[in-house]
N, C-alpha and C positions, 0 to 999 in steps of 0.2 A: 504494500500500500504506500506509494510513492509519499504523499502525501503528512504519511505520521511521523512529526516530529516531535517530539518531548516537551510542553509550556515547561517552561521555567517552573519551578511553585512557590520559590519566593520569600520559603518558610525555614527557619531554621531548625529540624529533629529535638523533637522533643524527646523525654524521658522513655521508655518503649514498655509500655504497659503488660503484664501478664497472666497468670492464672488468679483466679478469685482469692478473698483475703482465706488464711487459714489460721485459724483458731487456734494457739497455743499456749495454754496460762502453764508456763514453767512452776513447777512445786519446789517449794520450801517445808519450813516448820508450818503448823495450826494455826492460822488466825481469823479474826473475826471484826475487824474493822473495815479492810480494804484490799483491793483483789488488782493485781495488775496482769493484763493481758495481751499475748505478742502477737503480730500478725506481719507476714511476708504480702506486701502491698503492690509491689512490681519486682520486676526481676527480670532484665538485659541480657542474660548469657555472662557480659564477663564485671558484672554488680547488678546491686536489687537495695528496694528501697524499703524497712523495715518499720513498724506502727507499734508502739507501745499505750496501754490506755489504763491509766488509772482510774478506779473506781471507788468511793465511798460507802463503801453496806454498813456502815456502823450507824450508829443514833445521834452520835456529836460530831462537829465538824473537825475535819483535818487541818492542821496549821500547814504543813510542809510534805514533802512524800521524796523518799527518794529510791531509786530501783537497781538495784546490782544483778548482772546475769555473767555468765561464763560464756565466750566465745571458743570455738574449736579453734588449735594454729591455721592459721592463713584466711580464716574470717576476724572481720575488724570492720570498725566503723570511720569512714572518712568524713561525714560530716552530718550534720544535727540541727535540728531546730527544736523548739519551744522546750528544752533542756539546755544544761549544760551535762557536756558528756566527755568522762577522762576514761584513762583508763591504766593500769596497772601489769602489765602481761597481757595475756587472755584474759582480763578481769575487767569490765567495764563498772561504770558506776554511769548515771543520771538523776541532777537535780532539780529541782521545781526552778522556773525562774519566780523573780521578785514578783509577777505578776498573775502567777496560775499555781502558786502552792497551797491556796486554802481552797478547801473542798467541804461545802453542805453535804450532810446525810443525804443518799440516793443521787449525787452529781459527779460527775466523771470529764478528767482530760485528758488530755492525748500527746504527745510528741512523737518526731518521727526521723530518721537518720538514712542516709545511703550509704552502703557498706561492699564490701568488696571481699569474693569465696563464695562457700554454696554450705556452710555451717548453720546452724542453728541453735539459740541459746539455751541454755542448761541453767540451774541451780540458781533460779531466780531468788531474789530477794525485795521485800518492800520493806519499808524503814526497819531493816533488820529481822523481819520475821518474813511468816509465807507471803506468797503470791496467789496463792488460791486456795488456800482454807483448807486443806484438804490431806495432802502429803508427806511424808517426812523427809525428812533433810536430803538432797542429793538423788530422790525420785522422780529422775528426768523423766518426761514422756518420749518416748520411740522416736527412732528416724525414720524420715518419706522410704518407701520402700523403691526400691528399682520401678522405672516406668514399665508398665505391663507390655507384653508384646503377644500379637494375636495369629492364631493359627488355624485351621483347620475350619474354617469360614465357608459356612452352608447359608441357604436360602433363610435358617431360622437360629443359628446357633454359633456359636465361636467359643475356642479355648483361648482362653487368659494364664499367660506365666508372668513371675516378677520374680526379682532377685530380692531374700529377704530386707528385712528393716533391721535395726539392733537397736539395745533396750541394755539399762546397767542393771536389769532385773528382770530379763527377760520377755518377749513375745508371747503374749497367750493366743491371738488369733488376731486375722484381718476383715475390713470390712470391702466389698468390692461395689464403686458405686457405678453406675450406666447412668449418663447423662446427671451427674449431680445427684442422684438420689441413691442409696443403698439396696441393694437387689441380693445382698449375702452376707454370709459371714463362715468366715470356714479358715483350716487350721493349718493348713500345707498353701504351698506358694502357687497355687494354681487354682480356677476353675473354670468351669464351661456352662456359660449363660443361653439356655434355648427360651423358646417360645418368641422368636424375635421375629419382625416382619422381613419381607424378602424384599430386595432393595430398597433398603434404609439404611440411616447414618446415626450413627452410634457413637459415642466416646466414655471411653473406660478409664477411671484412675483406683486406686488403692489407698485404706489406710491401715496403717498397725495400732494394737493396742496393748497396753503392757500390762500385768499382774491384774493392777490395781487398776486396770479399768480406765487409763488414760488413752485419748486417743492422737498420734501423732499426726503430722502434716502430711498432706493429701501426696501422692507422685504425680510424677507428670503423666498427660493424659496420650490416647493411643485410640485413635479413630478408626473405625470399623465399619466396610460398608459390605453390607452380605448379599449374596448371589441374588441372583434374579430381578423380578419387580423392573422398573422404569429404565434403568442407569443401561444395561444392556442394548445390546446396540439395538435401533428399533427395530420391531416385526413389520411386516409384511401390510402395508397400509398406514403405519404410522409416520411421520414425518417429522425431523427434525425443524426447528425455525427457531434458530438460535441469532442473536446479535452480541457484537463487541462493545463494553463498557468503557471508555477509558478514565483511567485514575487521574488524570491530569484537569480531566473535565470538571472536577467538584472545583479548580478556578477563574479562568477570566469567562469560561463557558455556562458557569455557574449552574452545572447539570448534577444532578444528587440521584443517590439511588432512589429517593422519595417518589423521582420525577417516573420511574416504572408504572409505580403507580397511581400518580395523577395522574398519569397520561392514559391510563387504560392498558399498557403494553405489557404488564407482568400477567396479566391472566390471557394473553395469545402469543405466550411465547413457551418452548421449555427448555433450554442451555442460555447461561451465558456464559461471554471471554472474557474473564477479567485482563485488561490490557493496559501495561502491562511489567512485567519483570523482566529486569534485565538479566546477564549473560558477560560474567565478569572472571575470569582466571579459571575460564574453563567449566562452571557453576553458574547454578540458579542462584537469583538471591531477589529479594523485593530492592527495586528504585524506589520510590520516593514513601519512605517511612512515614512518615505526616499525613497523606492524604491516607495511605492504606490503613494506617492501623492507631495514628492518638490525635487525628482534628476529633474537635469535639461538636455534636450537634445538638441544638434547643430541640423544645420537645415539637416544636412547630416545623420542624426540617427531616426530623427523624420518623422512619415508618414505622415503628414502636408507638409512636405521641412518646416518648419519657423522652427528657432529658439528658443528654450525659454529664456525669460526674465528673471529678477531677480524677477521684482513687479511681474511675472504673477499668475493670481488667484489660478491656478493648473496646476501643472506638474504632474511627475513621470507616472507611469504605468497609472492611473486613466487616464491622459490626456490623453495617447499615445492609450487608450483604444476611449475614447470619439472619436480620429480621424478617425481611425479607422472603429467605428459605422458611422462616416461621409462617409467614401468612399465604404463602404460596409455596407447597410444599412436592409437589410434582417440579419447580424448576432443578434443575440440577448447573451446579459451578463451577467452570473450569480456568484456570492459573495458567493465562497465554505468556508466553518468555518469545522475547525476539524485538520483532518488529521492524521497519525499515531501518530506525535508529542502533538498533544494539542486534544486529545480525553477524554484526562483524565479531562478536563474541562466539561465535560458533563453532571457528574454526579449532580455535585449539579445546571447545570441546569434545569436537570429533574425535580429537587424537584421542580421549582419551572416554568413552561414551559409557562405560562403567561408573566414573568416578561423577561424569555431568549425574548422570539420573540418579544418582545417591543422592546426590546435593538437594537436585529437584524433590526430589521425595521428602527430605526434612524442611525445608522451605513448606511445601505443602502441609506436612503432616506437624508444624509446630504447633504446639500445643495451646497455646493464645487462640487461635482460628483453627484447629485440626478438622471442627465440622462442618466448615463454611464453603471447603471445594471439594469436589467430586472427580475430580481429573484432572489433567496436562492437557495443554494445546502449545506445540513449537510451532511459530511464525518465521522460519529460517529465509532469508529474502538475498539471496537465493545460494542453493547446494551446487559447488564446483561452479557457480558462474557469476553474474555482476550482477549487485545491487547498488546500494550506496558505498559500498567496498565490493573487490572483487576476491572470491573464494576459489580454492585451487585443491581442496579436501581430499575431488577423486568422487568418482561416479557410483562408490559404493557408500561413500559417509552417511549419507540422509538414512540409507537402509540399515545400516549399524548402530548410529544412533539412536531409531526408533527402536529397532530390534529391543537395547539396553535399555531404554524407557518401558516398552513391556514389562521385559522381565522385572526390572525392578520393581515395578507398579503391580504387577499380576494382573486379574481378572476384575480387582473389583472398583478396579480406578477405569474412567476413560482415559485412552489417550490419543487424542486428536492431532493434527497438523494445519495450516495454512499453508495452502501451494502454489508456485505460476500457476498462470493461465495463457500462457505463449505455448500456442499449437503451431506455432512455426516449424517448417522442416528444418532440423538440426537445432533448434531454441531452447531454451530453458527446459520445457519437460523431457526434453531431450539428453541434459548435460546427467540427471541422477537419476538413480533407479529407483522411480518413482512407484512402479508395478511390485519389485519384489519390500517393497519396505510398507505397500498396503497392507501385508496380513497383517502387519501388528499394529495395523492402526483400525480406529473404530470409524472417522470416518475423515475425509480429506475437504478443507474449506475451500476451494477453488476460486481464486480470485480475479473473476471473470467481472473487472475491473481496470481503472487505470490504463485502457489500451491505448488510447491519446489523449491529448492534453498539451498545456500552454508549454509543459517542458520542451515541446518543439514550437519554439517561438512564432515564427511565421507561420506555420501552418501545417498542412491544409486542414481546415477544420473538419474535426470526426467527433462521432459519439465517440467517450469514453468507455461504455460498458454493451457494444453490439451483440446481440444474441446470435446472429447470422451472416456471414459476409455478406458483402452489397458491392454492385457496382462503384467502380473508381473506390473503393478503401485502402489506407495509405499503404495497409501492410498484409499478405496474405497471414491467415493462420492467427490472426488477430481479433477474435471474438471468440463467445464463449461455447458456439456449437463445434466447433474445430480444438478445441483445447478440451471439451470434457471426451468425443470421440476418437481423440488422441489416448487419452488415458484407456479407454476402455479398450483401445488394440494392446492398454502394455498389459490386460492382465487387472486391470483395477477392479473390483463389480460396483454396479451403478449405484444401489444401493448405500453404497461408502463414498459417494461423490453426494455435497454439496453445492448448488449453485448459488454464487453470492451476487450482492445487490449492494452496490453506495447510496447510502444517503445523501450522498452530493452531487453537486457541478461541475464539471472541468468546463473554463470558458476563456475564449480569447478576447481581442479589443484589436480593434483598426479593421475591422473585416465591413466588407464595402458585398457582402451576395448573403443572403438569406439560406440560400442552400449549401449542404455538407458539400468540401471540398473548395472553399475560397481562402483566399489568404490571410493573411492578417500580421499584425506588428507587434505584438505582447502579449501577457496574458492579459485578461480581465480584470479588473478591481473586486477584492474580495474581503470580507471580515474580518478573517485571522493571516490570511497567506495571499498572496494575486493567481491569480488562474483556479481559486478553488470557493464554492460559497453552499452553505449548506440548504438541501430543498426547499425548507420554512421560511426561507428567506425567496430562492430564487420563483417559487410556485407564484409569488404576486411582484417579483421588483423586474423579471422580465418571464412574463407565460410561455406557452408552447407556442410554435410554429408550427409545426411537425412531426412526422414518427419517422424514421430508415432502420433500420435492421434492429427494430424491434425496442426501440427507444428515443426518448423524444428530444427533439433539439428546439433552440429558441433562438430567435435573434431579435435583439431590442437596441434602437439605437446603432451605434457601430460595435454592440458586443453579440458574441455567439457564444451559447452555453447547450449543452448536453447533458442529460438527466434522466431520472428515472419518477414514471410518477405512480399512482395507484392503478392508473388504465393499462401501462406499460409492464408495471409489476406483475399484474393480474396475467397479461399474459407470460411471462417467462414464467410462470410460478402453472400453469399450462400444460407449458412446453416439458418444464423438470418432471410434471407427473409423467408425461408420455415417453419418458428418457428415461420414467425408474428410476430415477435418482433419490436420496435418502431426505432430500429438503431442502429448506437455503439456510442462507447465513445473512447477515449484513456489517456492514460499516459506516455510521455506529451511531446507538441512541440519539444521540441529541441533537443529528442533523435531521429528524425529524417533528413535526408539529406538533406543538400544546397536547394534541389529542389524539396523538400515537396512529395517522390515519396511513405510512404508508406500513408499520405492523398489521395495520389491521388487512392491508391491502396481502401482505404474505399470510398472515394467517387465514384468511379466506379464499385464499387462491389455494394453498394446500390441505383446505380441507376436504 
């Protein structure tokens, strides 16, 4: 997609939120005035931001408080607020400040610190006695146990392992929760949870609890999507109509996942591409931290209505996605990496397409968002030949690397691709082996797109997205019935072909003829970029003229634009039934109307 370059966002990473608070009141000696309790609030990978909260249960007020815990070596606190905090070895201390040390009967405060390691505090103290009433001296609660890891994943069932937890007084048994709630408890480091729906998404953590009935901090979580149901590639009459989201878009575009559904488009769609991640040393990883995973939305922006918090575990897109899948539960998410911009990371993925899809796979499966995507989509632009860089990988790469995305993935991830659409003799679908790298993909985006444009400056003006050659077309093999019957002689089945659809304009300026094939001097003046404007805009700033190979052109003034509308949609959406194909796709949300008319125009056309 010639077109997608990266906005700016302008924002500088914020702190990177994660799993929910966990409950841990460290035990001391008996008491009965005041209870202090610890919670892991965020947590980065390499530091996490830690919540201490004192509480009042006595009957007279508190003058002062102060809280001593034991850190493990190489956990430590680097810095603090609404305390002062020293510390002594491993030995911390925290003091009330001057201005939050008296505490009424039933009132509680809080401070909070960011620290550095993956420890957790031991052998609390409040003004020298317990921290929760309860246990004697040096009766830590349990460590988070190993994150679970899942196996033998049926249409209704999956086995759970974890690598114990440890206790200075032993393990008496775990509790296993599914989706935040406890569903077990049992005494060995395994079990297997049935009665589960077939294709659905699941996530599993673990806690331990020692002797005395304490129970430790949650593990990290492990996402489980089980055979069958929706996720599977579709049957026979079903159709895909998936569109790309981009993350860039929640700024000067001011498009929010909210806008799915004002607009009507989250109940006529089922995939989206979240677009998208980059493709850095070989690895998956998220770009732009802020929009995906800690902008915060009011309760007026967000598809929930609530608000987000400061503490909460996850915001930005990822969350607004998670709701999302809440209120419309049939969409399924997939985690597109690439794109015009970061293709050029590809290359020394290739070299190395074991190590790439490991990466992809913990990217996806972190535990922050583990529920929120259902699959991979690689946007490689383009394998062994020129895009915004030019690639020299070798005519097997594409097929390798998905191969390793399979496997890594298994069965119960999708794993999709974006591909040329250059049915040219000797072109791009030509340069990789596009046929033998379809088994292990579920289905291929075909970016029957982009075929001309202002990027040839003068001319001669063409649709952008032609269904059909036409007389005089600049370039043989340059639409999108020649490029998907290309595929389908290497071996592709139709079924796994996608035909896609822009939501926008390629247009020129200085053209002096109304019909396709005049010349011209520039691109056209546009919104974000010259030569490109999105439908909602061009549907009234210049109308149609015309249709030619199955798509409409306009000329207004001395500019010429080419487009796709709801009449033009209807038909290609048509033609892909009569072709067997598995559906469309599009590029992308919010180059469509208030009121989601040209989704409606794919989803009516594919039903």
């Amino acid at each position: 997609m010639r077109f997608r370059h990266r906005a700016a966002a302008g924002f500088a990473t914020l702190l990177l939120p994660i799993a929910g608070l966990v409950g841990l009141a460290s035990p001391a000696q008996a008491a009965s005035t005041a209870t202090a309790t610890y919670a892991k609030t965020q947590d980065w990978g390499t530091g996490f931001e830690g919540k201490w909260t004192v509480k009042n249960t006595g009957t007279t007020s508190l003058s002062s408080w102060t809280v001593e815990w034991d850190f493990p070596s190489g956990t430590s606190v680097t810095s603090a607020w609404d305390a002062d905090v020293t510390s002594s070895g491993t030995h911390w201390t925290a003091k009330n400040k001057s201005w939050n040390g008296t505490l009424a009967p039933g009132a509680s405060v809080s401070f909070g610190f960011n620290g550095t390691g993956s420890g957790s505090p031991s052998g609390c103290k409040l003004n020298g006695g317990s921290c929760d009433g309860g246990s004697t001296p040096g009766d830590a609660a349990p460590s988070a146990p190993g994150t679970p890891t899942a196996s033998g994943i049926t249409d209704t069932s999956v086995k759970l392992a974890w690598s114990a937890a440890t206790d200075d007084k032993g393990v008496k048994n775990y509790d296993v929760l599914r989706d935040g709630a406890k569903v077990a408890t049992v005494t060995t480091t395994s079990y297997t949870d049935t009665g589960l729906t077939a294709g659905s998404d699941y996530s599993y953590t673990v806690q331990a609890r020692d002797t005395a009935d304490q129970t430790g901090p949650a593990s990290g979580a492990v996402a489980v999507h089980t055979t069958g149901g929706t996720t599977d590639p579709p049957p026979t009459g079903s159709k895909v109509k998936l569109g790309y989201f981009t993350e860039w878009g929640v700024y000067g575009r001011n498009y929010h996942v909210k806008n799915l559904v004002t607009s009507g488009s989250a109940s006529k769609i089922t995939h989206i591409n979240y677009a998208f991640g980059n493709v850095k040393d070989g690895k998956c990883v998220v770009d732009d931290t802020y929009a995906a995973y800690d902008k915060a939305y009011t309760a007026d922006q967000s598809v929930s209505g609530a608000a987000d918090t400061w503490d909460q575990p996850l915001r930005g897109n990822f969350n607004q996605l998670r709701e999302l899948k809440a209120k419309y539960p049939n969409i399924k998410i997939l985690y597109s990496f690439g794109g015009w911009t970061y293709s050029g990371g590809f290359a020394q993925a290739a070299a190395n397409p074991a190590a790439f899809a490991a990466s992809c796979k913990s990217v996806i499966e972190d535990p922050r968002w583990a529920d929120v995507f259902d699959g991979i989509d690689i946007d490689w632009e383009y394998p062994n030949a020129c895009g915004l860089t030019c690639d020299t990988s070798g005519a097997a790469a594409f097929k390798n690397l998905m191969g390793a995305l399979r496997s890594e993935f298994g069965s119960n991830y999708l794993v999709t691709a974006a591909i040329t659409a250059d049915g040219s003799s000797g072109g791009k679908l030509d340069a990789a082996d596009y046929g033998g790298a379809s088994q292990y993909v579920d289905w291929y985006n075909v970016m029957t797109y982009d075929y001309f444009g202002a990027f040839n400056a003068q001319g001669p003006t063409a649709p952008h997205s032609p269904l059909t050659s036409y007389a005089g077309i600049p370039q043989a093999g340059f639409n999108s019935a020649d490029a998907i019957a290309k595929l389908k002689s290497k071996g592709v089945a139709s079924n796994k072909l996608l035909l896609g659809i822009g939501f926008y304009g390629r247009g020129w300026t200085g053209v002096t003829q109304a019909a396709p094939g005049g010349s011209a001097t520039g691109a056209a003046p546009g919104t974000y970029e010259a030569g490109i404007e999105d439908y909602k805009v061009l549907k009234t700033s210049c109308p149609t003229t015309g249709t030619v190979a199955g798509t409409a052109y306009a000329y207004c003034g001395n500019n010429w634009w080419s487009y796709d509308t709801p009449a033009t949609i209807a038909g290609k959406m048509t033609w892909a039934k009569n072709q067997g194909l598995g559906g469309a796709f599009f590029w992308e949300f919010s180059g469509d109307t208030g009121n989601g008319e040209l989704v409606s125009a794919i989803n009516s056309g594919l039903s």
